[in-house]
mmCIF file of the N, C-alpha and C atoms, coordinates in Angstrom:
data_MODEL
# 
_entry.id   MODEL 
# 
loop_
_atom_site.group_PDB 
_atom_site.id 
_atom_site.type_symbol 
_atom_site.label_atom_id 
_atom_site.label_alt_id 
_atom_site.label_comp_id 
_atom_site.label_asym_id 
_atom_site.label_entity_id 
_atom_site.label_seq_id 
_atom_site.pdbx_PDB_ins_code 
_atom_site.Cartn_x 
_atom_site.Cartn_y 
_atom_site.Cartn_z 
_atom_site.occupancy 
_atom_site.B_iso_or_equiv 
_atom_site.pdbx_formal_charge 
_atom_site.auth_seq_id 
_atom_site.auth_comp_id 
_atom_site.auth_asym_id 
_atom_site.auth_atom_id 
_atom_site.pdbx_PDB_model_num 
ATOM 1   N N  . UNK A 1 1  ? -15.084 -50.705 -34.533 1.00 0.00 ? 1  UNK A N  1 
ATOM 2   C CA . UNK A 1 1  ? -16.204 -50.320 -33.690 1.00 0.00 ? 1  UNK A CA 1 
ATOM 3   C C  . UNK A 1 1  ? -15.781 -50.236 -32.225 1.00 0.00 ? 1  UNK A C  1 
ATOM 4   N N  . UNK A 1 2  ? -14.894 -50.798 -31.505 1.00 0.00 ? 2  UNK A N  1 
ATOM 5   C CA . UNK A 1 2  ? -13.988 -51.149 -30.285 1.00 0.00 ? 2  UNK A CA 1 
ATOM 6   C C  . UNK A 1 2  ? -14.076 -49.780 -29.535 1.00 0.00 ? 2  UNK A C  1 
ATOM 7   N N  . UNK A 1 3  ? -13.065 -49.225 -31.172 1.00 0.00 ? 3  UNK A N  1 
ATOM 8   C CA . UNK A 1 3  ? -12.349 -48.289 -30.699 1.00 0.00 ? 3  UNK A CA 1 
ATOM 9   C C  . UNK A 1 3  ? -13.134 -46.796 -30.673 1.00 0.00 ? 3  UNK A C  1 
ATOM 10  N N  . UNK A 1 4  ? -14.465 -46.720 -31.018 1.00 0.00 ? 4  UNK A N  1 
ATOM 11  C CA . UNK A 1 4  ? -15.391 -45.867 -30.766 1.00 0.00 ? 4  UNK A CA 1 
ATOM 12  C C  . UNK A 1 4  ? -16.075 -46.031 -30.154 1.00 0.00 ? 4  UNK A C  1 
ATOM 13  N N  . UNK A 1 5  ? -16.418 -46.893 -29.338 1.00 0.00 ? 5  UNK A N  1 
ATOM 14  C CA . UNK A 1 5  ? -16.944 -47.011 -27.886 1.00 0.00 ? 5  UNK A CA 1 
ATOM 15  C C  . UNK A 1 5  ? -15.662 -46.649 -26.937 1.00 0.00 ? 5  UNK A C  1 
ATOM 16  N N  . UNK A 1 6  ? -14.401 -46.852 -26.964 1.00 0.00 ? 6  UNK A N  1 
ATOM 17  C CA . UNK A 1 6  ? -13.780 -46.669 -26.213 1.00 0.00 ? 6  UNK A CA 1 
ATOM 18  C C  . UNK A 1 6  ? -14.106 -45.251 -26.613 1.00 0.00 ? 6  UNK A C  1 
ATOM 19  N N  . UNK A 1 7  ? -13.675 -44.514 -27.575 1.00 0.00 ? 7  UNK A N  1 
ATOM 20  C CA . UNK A 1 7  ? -14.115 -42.804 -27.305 1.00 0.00 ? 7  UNK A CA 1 
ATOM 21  C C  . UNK A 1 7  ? -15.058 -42.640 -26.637 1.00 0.00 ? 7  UNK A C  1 
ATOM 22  N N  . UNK A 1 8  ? -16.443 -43.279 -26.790 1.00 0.00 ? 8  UNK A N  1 
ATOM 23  C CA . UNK A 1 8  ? -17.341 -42.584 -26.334 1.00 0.00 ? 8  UNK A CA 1 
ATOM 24  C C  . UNK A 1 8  ? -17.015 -42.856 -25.116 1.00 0.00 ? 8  UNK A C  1 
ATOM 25  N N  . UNK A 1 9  ? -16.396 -43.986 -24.437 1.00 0.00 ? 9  UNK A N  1 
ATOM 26  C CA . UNK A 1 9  ? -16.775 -44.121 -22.635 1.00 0.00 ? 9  UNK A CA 1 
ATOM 27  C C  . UNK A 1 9  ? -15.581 -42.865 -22.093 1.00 0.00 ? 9  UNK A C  1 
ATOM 28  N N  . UNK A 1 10 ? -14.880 -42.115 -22.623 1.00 0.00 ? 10 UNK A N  1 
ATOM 29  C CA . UNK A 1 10 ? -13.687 -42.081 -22.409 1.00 0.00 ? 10 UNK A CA 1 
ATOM 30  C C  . UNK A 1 10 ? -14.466 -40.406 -22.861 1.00 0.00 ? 10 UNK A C  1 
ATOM 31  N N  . UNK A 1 11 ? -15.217 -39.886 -23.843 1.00 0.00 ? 11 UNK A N  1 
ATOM 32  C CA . UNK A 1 11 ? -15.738 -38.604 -23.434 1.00 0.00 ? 11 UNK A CA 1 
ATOM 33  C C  . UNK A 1 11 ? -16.559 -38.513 -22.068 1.00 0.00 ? 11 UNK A C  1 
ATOM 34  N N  . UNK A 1 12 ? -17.279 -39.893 -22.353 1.00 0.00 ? 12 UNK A N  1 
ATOM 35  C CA . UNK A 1 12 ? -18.450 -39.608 -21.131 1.00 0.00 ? 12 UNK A CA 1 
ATOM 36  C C  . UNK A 1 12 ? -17.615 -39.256 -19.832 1.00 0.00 ? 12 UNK A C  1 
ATOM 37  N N  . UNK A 1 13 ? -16.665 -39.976 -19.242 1.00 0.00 ? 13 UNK A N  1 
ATOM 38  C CA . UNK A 1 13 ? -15.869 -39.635 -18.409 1.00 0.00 ? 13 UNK A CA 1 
ATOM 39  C C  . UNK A 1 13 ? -15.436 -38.575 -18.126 1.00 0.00 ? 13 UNK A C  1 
ATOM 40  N N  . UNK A 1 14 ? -15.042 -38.050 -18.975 1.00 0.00 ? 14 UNK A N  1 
ATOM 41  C CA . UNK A 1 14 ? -14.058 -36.199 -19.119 1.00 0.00 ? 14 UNK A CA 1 
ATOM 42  C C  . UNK A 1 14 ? -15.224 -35.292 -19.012 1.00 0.00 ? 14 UNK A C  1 
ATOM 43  N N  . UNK A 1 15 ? -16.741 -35.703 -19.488 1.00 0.00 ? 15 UNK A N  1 
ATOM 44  C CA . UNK A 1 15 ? -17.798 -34.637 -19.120 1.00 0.00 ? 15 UNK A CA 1 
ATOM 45  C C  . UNK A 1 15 ? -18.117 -35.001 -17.250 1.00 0.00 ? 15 UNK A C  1 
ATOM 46  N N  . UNK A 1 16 ? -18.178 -36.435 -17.193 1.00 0.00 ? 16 UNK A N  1 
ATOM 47  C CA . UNK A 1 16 ? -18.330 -36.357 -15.955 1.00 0.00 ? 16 UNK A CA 1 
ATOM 48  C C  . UNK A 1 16 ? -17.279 -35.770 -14.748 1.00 0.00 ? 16 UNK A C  1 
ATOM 49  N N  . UNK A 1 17 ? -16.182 -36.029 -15.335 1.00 0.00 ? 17 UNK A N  1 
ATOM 50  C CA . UNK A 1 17 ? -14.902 -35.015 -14.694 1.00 0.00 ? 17 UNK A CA 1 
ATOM 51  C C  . UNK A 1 17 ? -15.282 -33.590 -14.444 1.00 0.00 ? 17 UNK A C  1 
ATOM 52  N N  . UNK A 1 18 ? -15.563 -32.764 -15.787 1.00 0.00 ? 18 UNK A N  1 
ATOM 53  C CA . UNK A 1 18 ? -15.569 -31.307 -15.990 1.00 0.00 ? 18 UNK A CA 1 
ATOM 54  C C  . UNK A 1 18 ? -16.782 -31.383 -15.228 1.00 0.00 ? 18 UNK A C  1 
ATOM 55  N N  . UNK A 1 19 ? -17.957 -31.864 -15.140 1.00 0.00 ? 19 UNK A N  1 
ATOM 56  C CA . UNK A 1 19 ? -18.861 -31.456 -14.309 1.00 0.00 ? 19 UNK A CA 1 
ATOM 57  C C  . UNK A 1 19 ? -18.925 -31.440 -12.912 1.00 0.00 ? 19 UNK A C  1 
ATOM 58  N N  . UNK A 1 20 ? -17.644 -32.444 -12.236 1.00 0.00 ? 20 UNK A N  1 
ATOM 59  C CA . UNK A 1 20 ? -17.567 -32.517 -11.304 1.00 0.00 ? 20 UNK A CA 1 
ATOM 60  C C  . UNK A 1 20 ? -16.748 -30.971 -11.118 1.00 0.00 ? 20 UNK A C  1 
ATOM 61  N N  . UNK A 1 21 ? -15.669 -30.596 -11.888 1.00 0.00 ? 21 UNK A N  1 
ATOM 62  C CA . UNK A 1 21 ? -15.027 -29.336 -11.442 1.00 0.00 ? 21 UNK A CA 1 
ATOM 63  C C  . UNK A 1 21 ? -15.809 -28.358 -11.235 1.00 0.00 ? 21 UNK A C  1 
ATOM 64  N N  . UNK A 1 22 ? -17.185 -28.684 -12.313 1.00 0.00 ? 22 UNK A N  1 
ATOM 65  C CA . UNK A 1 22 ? -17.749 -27.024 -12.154 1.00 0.00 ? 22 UNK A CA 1 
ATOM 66  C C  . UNK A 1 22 ? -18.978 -27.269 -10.982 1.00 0.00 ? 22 UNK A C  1 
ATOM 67  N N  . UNK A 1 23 ? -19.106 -28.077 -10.611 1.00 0.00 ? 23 UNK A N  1 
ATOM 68  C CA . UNK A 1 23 ? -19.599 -27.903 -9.069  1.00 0.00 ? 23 UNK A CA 1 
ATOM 69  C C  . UNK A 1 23 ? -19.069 -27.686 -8.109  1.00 0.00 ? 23 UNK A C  1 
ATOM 70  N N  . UNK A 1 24 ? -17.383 -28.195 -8.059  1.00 0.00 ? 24 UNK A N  1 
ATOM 71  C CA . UNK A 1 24 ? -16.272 -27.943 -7.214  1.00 0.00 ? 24 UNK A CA 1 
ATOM 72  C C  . UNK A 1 24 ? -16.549 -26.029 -7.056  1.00 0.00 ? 24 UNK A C  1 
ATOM 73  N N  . UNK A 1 25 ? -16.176 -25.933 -8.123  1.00 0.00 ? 25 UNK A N  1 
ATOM 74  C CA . UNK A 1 25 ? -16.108 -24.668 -8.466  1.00 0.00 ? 25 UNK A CA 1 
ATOM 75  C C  . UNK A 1 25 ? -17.201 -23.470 -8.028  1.00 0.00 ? 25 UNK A C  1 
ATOM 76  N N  . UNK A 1 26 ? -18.210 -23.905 -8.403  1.00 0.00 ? 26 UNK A N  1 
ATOM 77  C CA . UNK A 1 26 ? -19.482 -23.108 -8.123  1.00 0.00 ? 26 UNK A CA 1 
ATOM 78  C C  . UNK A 1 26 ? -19.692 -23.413 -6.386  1.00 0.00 ? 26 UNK A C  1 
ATOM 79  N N  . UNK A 1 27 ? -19.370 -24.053 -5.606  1.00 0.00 ? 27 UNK A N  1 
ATOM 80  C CA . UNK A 1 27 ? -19.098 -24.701 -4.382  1.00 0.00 ? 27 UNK A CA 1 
ATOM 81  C C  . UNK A 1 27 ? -17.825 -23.513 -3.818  1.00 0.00 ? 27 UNK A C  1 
ATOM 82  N N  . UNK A 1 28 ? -17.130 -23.538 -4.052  1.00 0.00 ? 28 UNK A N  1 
ATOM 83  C CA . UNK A 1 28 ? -15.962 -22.716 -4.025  1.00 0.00 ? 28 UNK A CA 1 
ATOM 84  C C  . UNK A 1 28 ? -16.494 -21.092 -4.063  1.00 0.00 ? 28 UNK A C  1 
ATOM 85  N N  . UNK A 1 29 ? -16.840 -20.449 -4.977  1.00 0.00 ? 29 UNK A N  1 
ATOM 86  C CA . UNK A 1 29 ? -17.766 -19.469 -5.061  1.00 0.00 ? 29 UNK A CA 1 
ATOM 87  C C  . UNK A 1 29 ? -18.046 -18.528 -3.810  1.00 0.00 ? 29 UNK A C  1 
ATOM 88  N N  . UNK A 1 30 ? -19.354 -20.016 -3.829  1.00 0.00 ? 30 UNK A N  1 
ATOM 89  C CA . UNK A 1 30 ? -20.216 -19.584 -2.510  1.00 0.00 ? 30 UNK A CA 1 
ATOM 90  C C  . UNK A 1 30 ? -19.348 -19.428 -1.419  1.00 0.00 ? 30 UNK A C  1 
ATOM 91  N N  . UNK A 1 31 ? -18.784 -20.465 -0.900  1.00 0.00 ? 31 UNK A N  1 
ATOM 92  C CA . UNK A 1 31 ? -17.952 -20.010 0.145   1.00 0.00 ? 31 UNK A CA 1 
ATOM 93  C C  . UNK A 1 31 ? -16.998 -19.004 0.261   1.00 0.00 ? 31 UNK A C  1 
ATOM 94  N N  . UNK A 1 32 ? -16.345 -18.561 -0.566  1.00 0.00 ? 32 UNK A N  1 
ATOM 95  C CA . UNK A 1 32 ? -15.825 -17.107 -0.640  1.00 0.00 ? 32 UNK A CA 1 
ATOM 96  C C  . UNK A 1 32 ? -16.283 -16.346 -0.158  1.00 0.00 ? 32 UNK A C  1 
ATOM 97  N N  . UNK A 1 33 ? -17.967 -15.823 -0.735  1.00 0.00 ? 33 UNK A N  1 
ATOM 98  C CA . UNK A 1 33 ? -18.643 -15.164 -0.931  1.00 0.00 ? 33 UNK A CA 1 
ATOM 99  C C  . UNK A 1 33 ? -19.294 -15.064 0.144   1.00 0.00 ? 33 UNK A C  1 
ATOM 100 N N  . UNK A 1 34 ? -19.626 -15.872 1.180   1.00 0.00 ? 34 UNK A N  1 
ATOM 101 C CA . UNK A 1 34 ? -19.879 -16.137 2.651   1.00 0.00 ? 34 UNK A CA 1 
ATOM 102 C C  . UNK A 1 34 ? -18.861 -15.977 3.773   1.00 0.00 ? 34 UNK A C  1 
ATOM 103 N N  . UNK A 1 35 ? -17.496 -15.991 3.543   1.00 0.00 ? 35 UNK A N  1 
ATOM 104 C CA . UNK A 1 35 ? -16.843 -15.619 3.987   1.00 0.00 ? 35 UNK A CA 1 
ATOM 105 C C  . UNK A 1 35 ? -16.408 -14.284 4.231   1.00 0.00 ? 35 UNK A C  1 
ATOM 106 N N  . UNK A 1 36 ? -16.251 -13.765 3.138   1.00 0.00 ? 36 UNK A N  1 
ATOM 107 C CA . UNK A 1 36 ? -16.684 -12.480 2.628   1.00 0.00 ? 36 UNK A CA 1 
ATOM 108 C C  . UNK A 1 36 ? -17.410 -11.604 3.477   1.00 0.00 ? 36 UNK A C  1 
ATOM 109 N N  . UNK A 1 37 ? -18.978 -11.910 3.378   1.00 0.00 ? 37 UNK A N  1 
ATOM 110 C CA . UNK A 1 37 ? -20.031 -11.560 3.915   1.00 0.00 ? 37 UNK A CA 1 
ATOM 111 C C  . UNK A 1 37 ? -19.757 -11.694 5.323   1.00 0.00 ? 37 UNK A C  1 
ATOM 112 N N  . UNK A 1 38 ? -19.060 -12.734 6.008   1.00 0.00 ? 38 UNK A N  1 
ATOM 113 C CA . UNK A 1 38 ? -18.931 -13.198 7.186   1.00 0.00 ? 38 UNK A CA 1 
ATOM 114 C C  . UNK A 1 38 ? -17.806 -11.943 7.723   1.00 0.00 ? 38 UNK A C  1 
ATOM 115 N N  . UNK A 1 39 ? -16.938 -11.671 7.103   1.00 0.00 ? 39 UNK A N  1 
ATOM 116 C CA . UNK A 1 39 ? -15.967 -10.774 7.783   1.00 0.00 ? 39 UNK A CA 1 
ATOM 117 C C  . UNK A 1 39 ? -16.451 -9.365  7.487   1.00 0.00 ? 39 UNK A C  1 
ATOM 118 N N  . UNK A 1 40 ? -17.125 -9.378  6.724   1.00 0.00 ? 40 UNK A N  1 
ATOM 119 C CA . UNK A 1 40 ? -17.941 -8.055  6.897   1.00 0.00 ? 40 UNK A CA 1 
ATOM 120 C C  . UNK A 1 40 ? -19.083 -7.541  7.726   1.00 0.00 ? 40 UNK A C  1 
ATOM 121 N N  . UNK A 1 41 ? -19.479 -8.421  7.791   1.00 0.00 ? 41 UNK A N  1 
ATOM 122 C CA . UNK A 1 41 ? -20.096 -8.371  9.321   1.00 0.00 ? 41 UNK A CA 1 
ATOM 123 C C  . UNK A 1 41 ? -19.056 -8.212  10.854  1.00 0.00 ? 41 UNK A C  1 
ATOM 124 N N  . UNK A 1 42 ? -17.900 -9.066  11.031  1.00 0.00 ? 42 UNK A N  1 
ATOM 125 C CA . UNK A 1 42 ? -17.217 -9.097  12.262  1.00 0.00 ? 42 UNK A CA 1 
ATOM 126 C C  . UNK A 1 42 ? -16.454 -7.227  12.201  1.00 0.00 ? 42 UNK A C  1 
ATOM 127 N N  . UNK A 1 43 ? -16.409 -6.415  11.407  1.00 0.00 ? 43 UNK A N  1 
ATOM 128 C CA . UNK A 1 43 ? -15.975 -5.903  10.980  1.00 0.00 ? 43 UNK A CA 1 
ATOM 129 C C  . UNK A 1 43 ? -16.720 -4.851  11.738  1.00 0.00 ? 43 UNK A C  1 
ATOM 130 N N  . UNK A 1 44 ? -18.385 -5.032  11.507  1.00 0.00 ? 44 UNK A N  1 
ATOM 131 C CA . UNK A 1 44 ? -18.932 -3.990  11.764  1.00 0.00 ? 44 UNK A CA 1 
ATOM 132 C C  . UNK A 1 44 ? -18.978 -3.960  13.551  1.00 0.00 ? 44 UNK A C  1 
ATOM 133 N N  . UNK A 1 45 ? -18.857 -5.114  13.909  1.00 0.00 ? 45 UNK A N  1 
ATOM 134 C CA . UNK A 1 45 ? -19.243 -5.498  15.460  1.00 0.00 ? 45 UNK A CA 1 
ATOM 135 C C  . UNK A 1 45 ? -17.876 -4.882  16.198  1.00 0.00 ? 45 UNK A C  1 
ATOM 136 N N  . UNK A 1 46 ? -16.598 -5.143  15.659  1.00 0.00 ? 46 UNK A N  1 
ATOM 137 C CA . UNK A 1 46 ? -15.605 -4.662  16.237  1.00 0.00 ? 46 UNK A CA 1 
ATOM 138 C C  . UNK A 1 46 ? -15.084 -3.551  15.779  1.00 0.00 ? 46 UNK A C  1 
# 
């Protein structure tokens, strides 16, 4: 029984990992995408 709680704490972890990436990620995104937007604008001014 030990050793299936250790799985489970040990998935819960790796989801809390991957969820942290895909906010990293989706975080990452946006800022591109604003940047993006941002030099496309300086673009038009100069």
């Amino acid at each position: 029984m030990k050793k299936v709680t250790e799985l489970g704490q040990q998935l819960r972890e790796m989801t809390a990992a991957f969820d942290d990436y895909k906010n990293k990620h989706v975080l990452q995104q946006n800022l591109v995408k604003e940047l993006e937007e941002t030099e496309a604008k300086l673009a038009e001014v100069v």
